[in-house]
C-alpha positions in Angstrom: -53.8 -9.0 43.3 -50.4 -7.4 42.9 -48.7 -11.1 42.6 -51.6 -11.0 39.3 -50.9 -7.3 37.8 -47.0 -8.1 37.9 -47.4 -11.5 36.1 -49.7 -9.9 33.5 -46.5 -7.3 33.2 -43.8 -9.5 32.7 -45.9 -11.3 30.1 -46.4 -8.2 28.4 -43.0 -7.3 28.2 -41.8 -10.8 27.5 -44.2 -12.6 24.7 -45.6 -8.8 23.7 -42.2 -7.0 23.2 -39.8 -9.3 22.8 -41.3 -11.7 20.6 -44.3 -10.9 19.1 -43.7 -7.2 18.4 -40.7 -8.5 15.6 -43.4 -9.5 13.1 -44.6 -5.8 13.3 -41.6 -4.3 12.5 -40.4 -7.3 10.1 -40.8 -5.4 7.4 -38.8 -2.1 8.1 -36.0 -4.8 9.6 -36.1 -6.5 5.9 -35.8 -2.7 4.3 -32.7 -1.8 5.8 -31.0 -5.1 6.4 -32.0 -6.4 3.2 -33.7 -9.6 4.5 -35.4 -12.1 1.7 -38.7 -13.7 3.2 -37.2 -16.8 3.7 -34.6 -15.6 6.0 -37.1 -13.3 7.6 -38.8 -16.6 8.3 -35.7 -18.5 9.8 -35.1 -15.1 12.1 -38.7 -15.4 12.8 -38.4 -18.7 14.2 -35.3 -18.8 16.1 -37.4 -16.1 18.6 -39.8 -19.4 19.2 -36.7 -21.9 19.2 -35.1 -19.2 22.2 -39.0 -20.5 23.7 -38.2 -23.9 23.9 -34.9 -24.0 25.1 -35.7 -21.4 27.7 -38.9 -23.0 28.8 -37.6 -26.8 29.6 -34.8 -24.8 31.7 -37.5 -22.9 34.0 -39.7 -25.5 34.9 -36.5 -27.1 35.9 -35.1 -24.1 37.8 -38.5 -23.3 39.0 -38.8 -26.6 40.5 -35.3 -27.1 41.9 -34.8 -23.1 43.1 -37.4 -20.2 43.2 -39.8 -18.6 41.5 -38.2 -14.9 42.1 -35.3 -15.1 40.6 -36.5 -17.4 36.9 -39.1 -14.4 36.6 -36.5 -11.9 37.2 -34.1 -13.6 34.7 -36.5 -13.8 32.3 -37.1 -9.9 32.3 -33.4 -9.3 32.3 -32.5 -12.1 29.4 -35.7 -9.8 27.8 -34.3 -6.5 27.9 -30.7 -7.8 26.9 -31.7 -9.2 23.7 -34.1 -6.5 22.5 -30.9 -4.5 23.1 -29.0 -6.4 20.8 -32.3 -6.5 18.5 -31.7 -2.2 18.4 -28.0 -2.6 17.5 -28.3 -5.3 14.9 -25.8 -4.2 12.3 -26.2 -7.5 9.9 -28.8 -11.0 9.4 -26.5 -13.0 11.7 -25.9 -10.8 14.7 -30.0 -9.9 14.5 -30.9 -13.4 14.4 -28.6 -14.1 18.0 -30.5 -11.2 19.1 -33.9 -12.5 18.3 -32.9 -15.7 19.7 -31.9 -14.6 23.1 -34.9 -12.1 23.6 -37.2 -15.5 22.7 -35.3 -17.1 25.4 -37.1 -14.4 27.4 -40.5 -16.2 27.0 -39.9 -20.0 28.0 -38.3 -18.4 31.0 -41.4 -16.6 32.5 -44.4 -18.5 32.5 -43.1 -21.4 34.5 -42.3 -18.9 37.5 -45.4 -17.4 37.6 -47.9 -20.4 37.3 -45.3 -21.7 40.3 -46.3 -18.4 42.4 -49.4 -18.5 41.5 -50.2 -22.1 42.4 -48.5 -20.7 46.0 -49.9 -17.6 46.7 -53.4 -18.0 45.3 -56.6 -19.8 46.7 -56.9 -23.0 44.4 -61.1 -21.8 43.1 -59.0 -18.5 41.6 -56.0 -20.0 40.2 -57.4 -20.6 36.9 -58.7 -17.6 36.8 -55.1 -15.7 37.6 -53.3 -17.8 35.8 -55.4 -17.2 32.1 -55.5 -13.1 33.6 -51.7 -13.0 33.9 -51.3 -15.1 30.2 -53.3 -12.4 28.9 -50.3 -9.9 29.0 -49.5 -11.1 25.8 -52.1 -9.1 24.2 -51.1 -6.1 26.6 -47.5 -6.2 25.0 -49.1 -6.4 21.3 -51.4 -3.6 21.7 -48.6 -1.6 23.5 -45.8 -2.6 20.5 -48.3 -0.5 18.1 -48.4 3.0 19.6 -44.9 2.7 19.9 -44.8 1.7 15.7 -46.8 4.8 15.0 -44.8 7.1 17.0 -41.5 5.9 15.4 -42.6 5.2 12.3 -39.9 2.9 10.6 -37.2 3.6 13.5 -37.7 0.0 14.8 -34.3 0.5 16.2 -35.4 3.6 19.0 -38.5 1.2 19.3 -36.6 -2.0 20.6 -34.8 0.2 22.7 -37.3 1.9 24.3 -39.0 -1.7 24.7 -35.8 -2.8 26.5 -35.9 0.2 28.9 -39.4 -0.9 30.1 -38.6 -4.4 30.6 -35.7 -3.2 33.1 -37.9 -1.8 35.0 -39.9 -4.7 34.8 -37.4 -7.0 36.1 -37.3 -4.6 39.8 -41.2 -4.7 40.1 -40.8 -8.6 39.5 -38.2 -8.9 42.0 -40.1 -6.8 44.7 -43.6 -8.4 43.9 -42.8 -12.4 42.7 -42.3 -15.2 45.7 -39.0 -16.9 46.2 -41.4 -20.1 47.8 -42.6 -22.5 45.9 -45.4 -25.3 47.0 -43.9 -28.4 49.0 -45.3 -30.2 45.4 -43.0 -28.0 43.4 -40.2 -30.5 44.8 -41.7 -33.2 43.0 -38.9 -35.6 40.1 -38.0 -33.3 37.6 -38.5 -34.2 34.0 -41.8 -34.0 31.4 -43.9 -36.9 31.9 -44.6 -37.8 28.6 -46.7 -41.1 29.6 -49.4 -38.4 30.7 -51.9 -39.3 27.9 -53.7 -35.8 29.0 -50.1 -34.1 28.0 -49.5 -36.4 25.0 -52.8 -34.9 22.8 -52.5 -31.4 24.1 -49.1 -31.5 22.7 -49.9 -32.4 19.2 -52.6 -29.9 19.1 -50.8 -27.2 20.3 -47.8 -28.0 18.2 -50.3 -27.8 15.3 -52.1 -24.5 16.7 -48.4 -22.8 17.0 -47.4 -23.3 13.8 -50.6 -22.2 12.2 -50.5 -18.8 14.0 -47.0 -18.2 12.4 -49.3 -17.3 9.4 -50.0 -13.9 11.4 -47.6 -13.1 13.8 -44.5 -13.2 12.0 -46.0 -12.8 8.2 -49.3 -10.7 9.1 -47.6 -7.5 8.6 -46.0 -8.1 5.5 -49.1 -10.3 4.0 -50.9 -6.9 4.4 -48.0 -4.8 3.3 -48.1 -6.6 0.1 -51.3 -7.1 -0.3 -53.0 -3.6 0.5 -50.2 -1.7 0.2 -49.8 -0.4 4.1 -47.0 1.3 5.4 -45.7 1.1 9.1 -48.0 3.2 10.4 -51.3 1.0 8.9 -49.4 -2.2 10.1 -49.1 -1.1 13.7 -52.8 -0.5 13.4 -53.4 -4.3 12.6 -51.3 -4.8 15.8 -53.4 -2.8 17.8 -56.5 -4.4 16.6 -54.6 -8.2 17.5 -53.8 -6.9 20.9 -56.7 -5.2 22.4 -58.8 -7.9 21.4 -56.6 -10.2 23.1 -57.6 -8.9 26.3 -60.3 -11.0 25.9 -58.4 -13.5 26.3 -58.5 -13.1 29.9 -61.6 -14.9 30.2 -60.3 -18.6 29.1 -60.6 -19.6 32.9 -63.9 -19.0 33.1 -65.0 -20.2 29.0 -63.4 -23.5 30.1 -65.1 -23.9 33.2 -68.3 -22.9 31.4 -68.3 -25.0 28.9 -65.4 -27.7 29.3 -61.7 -27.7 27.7 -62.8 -29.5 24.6 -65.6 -27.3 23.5 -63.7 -24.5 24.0 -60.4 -25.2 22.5 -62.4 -26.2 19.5 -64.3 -22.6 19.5 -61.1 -21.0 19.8 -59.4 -22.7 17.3 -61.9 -21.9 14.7 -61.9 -18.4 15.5 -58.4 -18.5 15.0 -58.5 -20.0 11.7 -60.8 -17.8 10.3 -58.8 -14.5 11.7 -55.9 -16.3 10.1 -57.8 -17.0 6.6 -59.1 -13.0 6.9 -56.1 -11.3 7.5 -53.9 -13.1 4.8 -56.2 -13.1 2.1 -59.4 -11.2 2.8 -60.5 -7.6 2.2 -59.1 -5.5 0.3 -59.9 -2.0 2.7 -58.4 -1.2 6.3 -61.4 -2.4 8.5 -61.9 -5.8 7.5 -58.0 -6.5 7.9 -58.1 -5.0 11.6 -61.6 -6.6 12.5 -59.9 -9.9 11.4 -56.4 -9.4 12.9 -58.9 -8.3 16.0 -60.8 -11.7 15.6 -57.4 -13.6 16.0 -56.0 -11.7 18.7 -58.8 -13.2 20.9 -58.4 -16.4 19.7 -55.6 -17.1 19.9 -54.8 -15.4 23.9 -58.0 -17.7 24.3 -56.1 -20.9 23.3 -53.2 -20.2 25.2 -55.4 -20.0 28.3 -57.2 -23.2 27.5 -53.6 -25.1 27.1 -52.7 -23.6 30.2 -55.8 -25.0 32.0 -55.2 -28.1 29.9 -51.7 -28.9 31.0 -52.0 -27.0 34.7 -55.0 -29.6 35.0 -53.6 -32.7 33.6 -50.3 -32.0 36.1 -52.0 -30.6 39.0 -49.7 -31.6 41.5 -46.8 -30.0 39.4 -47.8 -26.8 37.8 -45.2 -25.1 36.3 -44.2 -28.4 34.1 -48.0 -28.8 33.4 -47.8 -25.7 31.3 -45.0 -26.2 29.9 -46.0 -29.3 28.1 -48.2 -26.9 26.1 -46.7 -24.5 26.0 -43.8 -26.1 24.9 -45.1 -27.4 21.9 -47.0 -24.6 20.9 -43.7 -23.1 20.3 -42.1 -25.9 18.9 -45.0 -25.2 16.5 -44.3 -22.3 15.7 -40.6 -22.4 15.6 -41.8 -25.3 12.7 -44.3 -23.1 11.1 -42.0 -19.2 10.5 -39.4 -20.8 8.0 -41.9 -23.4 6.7 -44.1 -20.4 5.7 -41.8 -18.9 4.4 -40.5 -21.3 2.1 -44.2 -21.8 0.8 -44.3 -18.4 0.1 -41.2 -17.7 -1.9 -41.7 -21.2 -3.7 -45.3 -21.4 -4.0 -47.4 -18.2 -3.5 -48.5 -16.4 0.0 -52.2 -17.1 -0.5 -51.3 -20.7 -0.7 -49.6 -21.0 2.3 -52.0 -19.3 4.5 -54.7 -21.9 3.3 -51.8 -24.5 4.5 -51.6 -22.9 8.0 -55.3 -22.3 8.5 -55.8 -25.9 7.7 -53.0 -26.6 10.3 -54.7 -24.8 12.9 -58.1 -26.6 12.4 -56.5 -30.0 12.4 -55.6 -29.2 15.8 -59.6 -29.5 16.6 -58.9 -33.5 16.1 -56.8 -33.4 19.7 -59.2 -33.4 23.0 -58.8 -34.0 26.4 -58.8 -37.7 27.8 -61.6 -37.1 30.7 -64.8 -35.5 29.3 -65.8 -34.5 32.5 -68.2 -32.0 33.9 -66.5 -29.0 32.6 -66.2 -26.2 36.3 -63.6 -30.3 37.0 -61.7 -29.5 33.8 -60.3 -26.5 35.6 -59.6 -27.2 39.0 -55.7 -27.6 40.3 -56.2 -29.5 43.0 
């Protein structure tokens, strides 16, 4: 249980703070250093291109070292660029910063799906592992609060968010294994003949990039559109991250009903949150039950490409969810400039219709086995 609560921590801190919390305060960061949408964009995306460095390295370091010390780093690398992030003084030295604290993310999941395959009984490892991917939504919902409080003063904010993920890196290093599974020694390297890992990497590649739309334009597509200030922005960041919780619950949807059916559901939900919250409504509560309606969705598809990839690799789990996770930020580190471009060059209401149409093509991609659907789920 504790090896659960800490994983759902470091999450939190990792996706929720240092990456996902930039799109809420994008557009104070544009006010003050004078950021143009496209460059917003490019910034945007380097936070998910930090991802995919940082997550090819951990599987790798998972599997050669321990689990302890990747999580550990991964808090640490955290902290240190959100740091940075709250002394920016120009574009270039806040785009490093955004970089490093995205580094932050491909660094902690590996770890923990490695602890978790170690410490946990295999019948509730799908369940821990979707509880502990769940912190994302933790982080979001916490990143608001912290908005309303400071109002525009994103710097005080990323501060204060580095301060917590310090103290997140000793609980980590007190609660996390060093051991990893005898099968955690396995080759190193992604197999990419894996036809399972081959078609949930196109369709998370096309999910992340769709849910760009939101998490690093949401704020400003309702800035612009409505008229919000910060404060009514962190509101639609609440709304995303306490519905996310829901999210907690992939293990069980996929066992339920099967990975295919369930990514599907998810992906449509996600579409239509995406579609709702860049160009529908025009008052506060259809925005936030929309950004709400993606929140859900989309910690629900990260779960079911964590169960994809965990039980397409069972025998190596940490590189099982990286293969999905992976390129769901390779997505999305695809998806923030491209968005922007179609924004500046086209209009915004054009390029969310582009994205949500991204995310539904990613509907096209299921599972090889079509098997009973409590099999779809099972490790070992």
């Amino acid at each position: 249980m504790s090896l659960g609560a800490t994983g759902f921590g470091l999450i939190a801190v990792c996706y929720g703070f240092a990456r996902f919390a930039f799109g809420l305060f994008l557009p104070a960061i544009d006010a003050d250093l004078s950021l143009t949408p496209a460059t917003g964009g490019l910034i945007a995306g380097g936070s998910f291109l930090g991802y995919c460095i940082a997550i090819i390295m951990a599987a790798y370091l998972t599997e050669r070292f321990n689990a302890r010390t990747v999580a550990v780093a991964a808090a640490l690398v955290a902290a240190t660029g959100m740091l940075g992030i709250a002394v920016s003084p120009s574009s270039g030295w806040l785009a490093a910063s955004v970089l490093l604290a995205g580094l932050s993310t491909g660094l902690a999941s590996p770890p923990m799906a490695a602890a978790v395959a170690t410490r946990v009984r295999p019948r509730w490892q799908a369940a821990t592992n979707t509880f502990i991917n769940a912190g994302t939504s933790a982080g979001v919902v916490l990143s608001g609060p912290v908005a309303l409080i400071m109002g525009g003063q994103w710097r005080l904010a990323y501060a204060a968010f580095a301060l917590a993920t310090v103290a997140m890196a000793i609980l980590t290093a007190i609660t996390v294994p060093r051991q990893t599974t005898p099968a955690e020694k396995a080759p190193g390297g992604l197999p990419i003949g894996n036809a399972a890992l081959k078609r949930l990497m196109v369709a998370a590649f096309l999910a992340g990039a769709g849910s760009t739309a939101v998490w690093s334009f949401g704020s400003r597509l309702v800035s612009a559109r409505l008229g919000w200030d910060s404060a009514e922005a962190a509101l639609l960041w609440i709304a995303i991250g306490a519905a996310g919780i829901v999210g907690a619950s992939a293990g069980v949807l996929t066992a339920r009903l099967g990975i295919n059916l369930a990514h599907r559901l998810s992906l449509g939900a996600m579409a239509a949150g995406i579609l709702l919250v860049g160009m529908g409504g025009s008052s506060m509560a259809p925005v936030l039950g929309a950004g709400a309606l993606f929140g859900a969705a989309y910690i629900m598809l990260t779960g079911v490409y964590l169960v994809w990839g965990v039980s397409a690799l069972p025998d190596r789990p940490a590189t099982g969810l990286t293969a999905g996770f992976l390129a769901l930020a390779i997505g999305q580190t695809v998806g923030a400039p491209v968005f922007g471009y179609l924004a500046s060059r086209l209009t915004p209401d054009s390029a969310v219709i582009a994205f949500t149409g991204l995310a539904l093509a990613a509907g096209l991609s299921r599972t090889v086995a079509s098997s009973a659907p409590a099999d779809s789920v099972r490790h070992r």
